[in-house]
N, C-alpha and C positions, 0 to 999 in steps of 0.2 A: 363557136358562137351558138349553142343549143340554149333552143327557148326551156327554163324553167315555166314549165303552165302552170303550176298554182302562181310563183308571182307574179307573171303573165295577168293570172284572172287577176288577183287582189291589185292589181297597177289597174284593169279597166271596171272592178268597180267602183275603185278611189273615184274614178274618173265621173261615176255617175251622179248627181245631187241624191241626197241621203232621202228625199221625201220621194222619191220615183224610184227609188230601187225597190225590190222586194223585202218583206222584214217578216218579222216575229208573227207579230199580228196577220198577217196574210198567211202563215204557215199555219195559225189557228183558225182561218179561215175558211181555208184547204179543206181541214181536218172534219170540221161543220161541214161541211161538203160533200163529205169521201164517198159516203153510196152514193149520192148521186150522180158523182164523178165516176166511182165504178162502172153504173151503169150504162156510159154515155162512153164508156169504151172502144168497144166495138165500132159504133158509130163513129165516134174523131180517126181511129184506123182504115177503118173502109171509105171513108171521103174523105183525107187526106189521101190517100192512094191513088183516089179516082179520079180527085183532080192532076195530081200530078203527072197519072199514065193517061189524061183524057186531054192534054193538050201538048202539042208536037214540041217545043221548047224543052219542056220538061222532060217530058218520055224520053227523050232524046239522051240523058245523062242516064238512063237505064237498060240493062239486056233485058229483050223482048220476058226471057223466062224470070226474071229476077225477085217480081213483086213477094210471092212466098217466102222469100229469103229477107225481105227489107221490112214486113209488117212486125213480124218478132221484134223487132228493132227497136220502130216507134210503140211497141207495147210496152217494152221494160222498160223508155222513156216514161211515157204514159205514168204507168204503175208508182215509178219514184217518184216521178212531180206528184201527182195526186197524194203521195205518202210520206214525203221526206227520206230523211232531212237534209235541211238547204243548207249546209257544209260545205266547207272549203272545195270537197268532194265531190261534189253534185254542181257545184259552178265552175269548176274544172272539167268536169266533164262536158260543160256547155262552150269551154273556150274549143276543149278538142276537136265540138264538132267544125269550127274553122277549119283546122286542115285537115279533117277529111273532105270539106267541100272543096278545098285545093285540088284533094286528090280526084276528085268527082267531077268535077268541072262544076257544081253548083252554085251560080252568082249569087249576089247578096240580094238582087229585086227577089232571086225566087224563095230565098227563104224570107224574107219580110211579107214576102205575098203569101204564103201559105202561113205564115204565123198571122196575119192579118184574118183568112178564113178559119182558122182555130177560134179568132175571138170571136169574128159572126159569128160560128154556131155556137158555142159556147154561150151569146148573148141568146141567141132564139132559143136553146133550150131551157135555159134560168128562166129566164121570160112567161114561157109556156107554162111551166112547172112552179114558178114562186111567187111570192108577192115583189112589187116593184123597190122595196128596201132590202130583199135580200139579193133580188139581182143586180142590183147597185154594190152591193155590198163583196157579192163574190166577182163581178168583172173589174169591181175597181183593184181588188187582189190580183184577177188575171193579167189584166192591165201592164200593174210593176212587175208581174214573172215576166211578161213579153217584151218589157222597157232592159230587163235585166240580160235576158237571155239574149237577146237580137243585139246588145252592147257587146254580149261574151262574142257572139258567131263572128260579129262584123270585126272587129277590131283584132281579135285574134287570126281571122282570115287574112287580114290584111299587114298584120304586124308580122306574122308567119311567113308570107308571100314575099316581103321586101327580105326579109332576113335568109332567104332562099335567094331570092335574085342578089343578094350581098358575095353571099356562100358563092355561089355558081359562078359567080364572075371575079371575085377573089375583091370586092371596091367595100371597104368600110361601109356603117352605117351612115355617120356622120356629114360621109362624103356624098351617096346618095340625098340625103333631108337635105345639102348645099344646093345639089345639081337642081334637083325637086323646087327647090325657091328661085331658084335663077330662071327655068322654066315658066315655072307660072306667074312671076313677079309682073312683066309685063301683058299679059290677059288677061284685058278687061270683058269682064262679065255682060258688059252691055254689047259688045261685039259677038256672042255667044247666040244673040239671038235672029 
């Protein structure tokens, strides 16, 4: 039962409404952008990092020595998003990063939290630097990459995870999505609180 990830991704961007996803236009948008997304490089590399080795949670999913090995990483990220192209390719590679965060121990708060301080800065540097219709212009772009990507992580994280715990325990899919509704069928939500 191996997950094919491109149909994988094309099954969770089905899933997204087509005006929130990323599109055409937001890649030409990108593109109007590119120096000044080159230049802001270094900057989303080094506070992305330093948030995440600057709070115990996070650090915690890291070897003390590791940062040097992990910023290369979010660079070649970097590089492509800022450059294309948003292919088949390139959103597959954003289902995978799901289960490497399996492998990592990476929850889904912490990558939505650190995708959430991408757009702050990203909004205070356009801000700084543009007038207030081009900063609207390239956050409402960043926007649907971060509606896109955070669909690819979360859902492949989790559709990977179930299909592991299937594997590992020898129980259909099927049978788990029964078990699953039988479980939560009676939990109400207002008991929750």
């Amino acid at each position: 039962m191996k997950t094919n990830i491109k149909e994988l991704t094309q099954t969770i961007i089905d899933m997204i409404p087509t005006s929130l996803r990323f599109n055409a236009h937001d890649e030409a948008v990108f593109q109007k952008f590119k120096p000044f997304h080159e230049k802001l490089s270094e900057k989303l590399v080094k506070g992305f990092y330093d948030i995440l080795f600057g709070y115990p949670t996070t650090q915690s999913i890291f070897k003390p020595d590791e940062r040097p090995l992990r910023e290369p990483d979010l660079q070649r990220w970097w590089q492509r998003t800022i450059t294309g192209p948003f292919d088949i390719n390139y959103w597959a590679w954003q289902s995978a990063v799901g289960v490497i965060h399996i492998k990592r121990k990476v929850k889904n708060p912490m990558m939505i939290s650190i995708w959430g301080w991408i757009l702050l800065t990203l909004q205070k540097e356009f801000s700084m630097n543009y007038s207030p219709q081009d900063t609207f212009e390239a956050m409402d772009s960043w926007h649907r990459l971060a509606i896109t990507v955070q669909s690819l992580i979360a859902e492949s994280y989790l559709h990977n995870y179930i299909v592991a715990l299937a594997q590992s325990t020898g129980t259909e899919l099927a049978l788990l999505d029964r078990l699953v509704a039988i479980e939560v069928a009676d939990i109400d939500p207002k008991s929750l609180s």
